[in-house]
N, C-alpha and C positions, 0 to 999 in steps of 0.2 A: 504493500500500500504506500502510494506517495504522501510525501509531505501538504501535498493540494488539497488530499485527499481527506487528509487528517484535519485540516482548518478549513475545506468546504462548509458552509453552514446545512445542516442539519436537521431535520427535524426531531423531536424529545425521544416518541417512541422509538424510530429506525435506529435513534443511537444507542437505548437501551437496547434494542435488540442485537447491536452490533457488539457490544461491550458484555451484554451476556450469554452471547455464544460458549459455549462448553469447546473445551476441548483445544483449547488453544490459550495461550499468554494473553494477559491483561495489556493492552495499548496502552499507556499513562498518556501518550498526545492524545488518543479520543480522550478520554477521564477533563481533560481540561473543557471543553465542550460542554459538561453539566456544571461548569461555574455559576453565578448570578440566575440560575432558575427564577421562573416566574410562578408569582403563587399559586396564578391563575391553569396552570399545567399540571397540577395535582390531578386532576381525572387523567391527562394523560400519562402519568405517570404510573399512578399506581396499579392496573393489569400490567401496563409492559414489563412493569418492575417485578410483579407476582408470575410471572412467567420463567424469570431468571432461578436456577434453582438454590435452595441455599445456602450450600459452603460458595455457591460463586458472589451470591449475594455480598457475605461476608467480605471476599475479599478484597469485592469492588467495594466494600466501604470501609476497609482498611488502607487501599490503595488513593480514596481520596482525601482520606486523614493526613496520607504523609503529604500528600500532593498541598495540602494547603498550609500545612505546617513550612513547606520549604517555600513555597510560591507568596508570599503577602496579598500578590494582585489576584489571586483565585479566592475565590468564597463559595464553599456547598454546603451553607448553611441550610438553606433551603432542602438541600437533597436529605439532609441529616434529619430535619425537623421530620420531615416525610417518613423517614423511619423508623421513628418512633412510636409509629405501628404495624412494623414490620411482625409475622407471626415469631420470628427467628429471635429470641432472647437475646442471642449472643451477637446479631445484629445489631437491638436495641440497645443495647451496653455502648457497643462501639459504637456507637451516631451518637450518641450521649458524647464520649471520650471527646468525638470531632468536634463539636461544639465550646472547645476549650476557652475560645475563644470570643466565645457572641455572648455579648450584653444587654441585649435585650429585655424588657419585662416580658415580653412571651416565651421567652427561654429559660427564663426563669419559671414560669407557670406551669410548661411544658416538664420542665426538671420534678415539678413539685407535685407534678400529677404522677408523674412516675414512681417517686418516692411513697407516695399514700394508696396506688393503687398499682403497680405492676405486681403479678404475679409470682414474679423470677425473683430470687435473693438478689443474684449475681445485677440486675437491674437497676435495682432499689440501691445499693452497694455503689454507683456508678451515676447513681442519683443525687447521692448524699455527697461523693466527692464532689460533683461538680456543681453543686449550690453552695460546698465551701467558698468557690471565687464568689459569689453575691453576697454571703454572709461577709465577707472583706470588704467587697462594694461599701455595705453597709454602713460596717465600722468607720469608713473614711466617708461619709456622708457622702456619696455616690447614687443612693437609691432613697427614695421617698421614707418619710417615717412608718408610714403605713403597709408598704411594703417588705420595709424591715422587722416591722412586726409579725403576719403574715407570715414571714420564712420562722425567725424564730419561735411561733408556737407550733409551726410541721414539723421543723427540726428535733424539738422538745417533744415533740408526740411520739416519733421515731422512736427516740430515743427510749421514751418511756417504755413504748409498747413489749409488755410481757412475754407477748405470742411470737414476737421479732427475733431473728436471725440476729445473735452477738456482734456481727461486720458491722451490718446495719447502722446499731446501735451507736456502736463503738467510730464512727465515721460522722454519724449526726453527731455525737458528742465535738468530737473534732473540728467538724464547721459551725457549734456553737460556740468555741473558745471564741471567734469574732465576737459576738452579741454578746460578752461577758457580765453587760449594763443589763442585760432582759432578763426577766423573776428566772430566779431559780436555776441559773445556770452554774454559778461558782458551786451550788451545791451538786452539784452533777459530777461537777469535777473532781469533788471534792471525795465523793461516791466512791466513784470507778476507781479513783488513788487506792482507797482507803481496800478496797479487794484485793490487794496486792497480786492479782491476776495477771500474768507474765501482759498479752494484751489492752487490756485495759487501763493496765499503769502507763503501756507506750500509748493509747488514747487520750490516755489524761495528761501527759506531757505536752503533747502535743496541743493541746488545749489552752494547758498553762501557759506555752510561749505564743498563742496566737492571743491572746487574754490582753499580754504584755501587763499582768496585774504585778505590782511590787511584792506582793504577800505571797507568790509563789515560788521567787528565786529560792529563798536556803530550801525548798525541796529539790529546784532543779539543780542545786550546787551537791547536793548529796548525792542525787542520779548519774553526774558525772563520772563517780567512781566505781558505780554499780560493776556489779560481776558480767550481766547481760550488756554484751554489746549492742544490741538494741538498743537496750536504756540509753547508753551512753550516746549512743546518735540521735535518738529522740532529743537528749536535756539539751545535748550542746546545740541543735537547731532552734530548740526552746529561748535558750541564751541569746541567740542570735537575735532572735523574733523582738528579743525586747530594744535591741541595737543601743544606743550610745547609752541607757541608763546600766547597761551590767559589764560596765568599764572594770571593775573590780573582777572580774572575770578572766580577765585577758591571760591573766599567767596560770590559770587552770584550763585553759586552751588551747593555749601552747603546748602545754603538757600531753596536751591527748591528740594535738595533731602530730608528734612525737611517737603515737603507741602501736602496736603492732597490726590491727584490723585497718585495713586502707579507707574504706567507709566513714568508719569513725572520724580519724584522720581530715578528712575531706570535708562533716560536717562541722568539725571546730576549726579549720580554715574558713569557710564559709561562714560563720558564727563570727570570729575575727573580725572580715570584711564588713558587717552589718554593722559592728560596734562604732568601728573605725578610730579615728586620734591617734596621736603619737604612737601610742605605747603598743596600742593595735598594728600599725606600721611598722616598727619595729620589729614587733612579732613577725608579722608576714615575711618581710625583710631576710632574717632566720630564714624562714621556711624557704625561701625562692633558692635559698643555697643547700637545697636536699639534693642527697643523692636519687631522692626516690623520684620520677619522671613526674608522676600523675600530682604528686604532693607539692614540688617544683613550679610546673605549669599552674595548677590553682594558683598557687598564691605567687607567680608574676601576673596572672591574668587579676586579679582582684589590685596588685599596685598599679596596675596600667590603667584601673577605673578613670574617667575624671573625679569622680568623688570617693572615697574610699569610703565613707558609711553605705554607699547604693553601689557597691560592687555589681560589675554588669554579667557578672558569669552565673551559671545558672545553680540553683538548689538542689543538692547533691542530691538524690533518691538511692535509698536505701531497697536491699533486696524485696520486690515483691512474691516471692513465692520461696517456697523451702526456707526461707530467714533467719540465719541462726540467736537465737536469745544469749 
């Protein structure tokens, strides 16, 4: 197929039909083709799309997750929205994931209807991560008061709910550390700590540095030394979160960007960067003269910021599956 061929314009169907052909490699130059969808094309959308069968489905919308992730000037929000009643669970998850991006108050709604009524764990779970970014919105006066309200008593419900899947729970809690200010949260947190339950305690750290509440640090300073590296990459993200007030921090940072788990390592570099000042510099400084490649690169890439508190490298993520504690 030529280049002509590929940026020819197109009608919605014929290109779904062309993209979900079995039995052959995914095109990424069609994939570009469903950018900027019109809302108005949801009937033609959704037979052609229900025709595609569904591991192709999937992977035509893992394929345009990364497409838009690398590409700025592409947008399939639209396509993603659309999926979000896809029969394919695992579909709905990933159109969730793609939308990392969109701020919308209907993508918010859309997230929030998912969370209170999809079926799927795995859904619901990918729900909650991603109303974290609007529970943030929130916190930074970004979204209305009454919409911030709204998330925070779904998210609080989630979390409550008896009948719920642990993730679930434990993920709503985490994008309530934002709404720290809304009933009943700090007690939530304070909760899930207090179970001393291998996940829930990294829920609840993670909570506490999203909080950025003062009354949390000497727990997050204890978690530092935890046995569980987990823990130890949760508090120091946690640290991080609260940036230039856990100045007092920096040479328990340093310490652990020093330790043997590269993870860990990489989140109290990061933690560093957030702090920023002298003594944060410094530290990094140190670091950029590691032997170690990955631990090196962070932290030149975090002095090369323009500003060293808003380090522009990205937040390290710790192992999602298999994770050792």
């Amino acid at each position: 197929m030529s280049d002509a061929d590929l940026t020819a314009p197109v009608d919605l169907a014929t290109l779904l039909r062309r993209v979900g052909a079995g039995g052959q490699n995914i095109v990424y130059g069609e994939l570009r083709a469903l950018s900027d969808r019109r809302v108005g094309e949801a009937d033609v959308f959704a037979p052609a799309w229900r025709m595609i069968v569904g591991d192709r489905r999937l992977r035509i919308i893992g394929a345009l997750a990364e497409l838009a992730e690398d590409n700025l000037d592409l947008n399939f929000d639209q396509i993603f929205l659309w999926c979000l009643d896809d029969p394919d669970a695992a579909v709905r998850a990933r159109a969730i994931d793609g939308l990392a991006e969109a701020d919308s108050p209907m993508v918010m709604g859309c997230m929030l209807e998912a969370l209170r009524t999809d079926p799927v764990p795995a859904v619901r779970v990918a729900a909650a991560l991603g109303l974290a970014r609007f529970a943030r919105a929130a916190a930074c006066g970004d979204i209305s008061a009454s919409a911030a309200d709204v998330l925070a008593d779904a998210l609080g419900a989630a979390h409550d709910r008896a009948d719920e899947v642990p993730e679930v729970r434990r993920r709503a809690l985490e994008a309530l550390g934002y709404l720290a200010d809304a009933a009943g949260v700090t007690e939530r947190i304070a909760a899930a700590y207090r179970t001393g339950e291998q996940l829930w305690c990294e829920s609840a750290l993670v909570a506490m540095g999203r909080s950025m509440a003062p009354q949390w640090l000497p727990v997050i300073r204890r978690e530092l030394s935890h046995d569980s590296p987990a823990r130890r990459y949760e508090a120091a993200l946690a640290i991080g979160e609260h940036g230039e007030a856990a100045t007092a921090f920096v040479g328990a940072l340093t310490r652990l960007a020093g330790e043997a788990d590269g993870e860990v390592a990489l989140a109290a570099i990061w933690a560093l960067a957030q702090i920023g000042g002298s003594a944060a510099h410094r530290a990094l400084g140190q670091i950029a003269g590691s032997a170690d490649d990955a631990r090196r690169s962070a932290a030149e890439e975090a002095l090369d910021g323009d500003e060293l508190g808003a380090a522009a490298f990205q937040r390290p993520r710790w192992r999602q599956t298999d994770r050792e504690h």
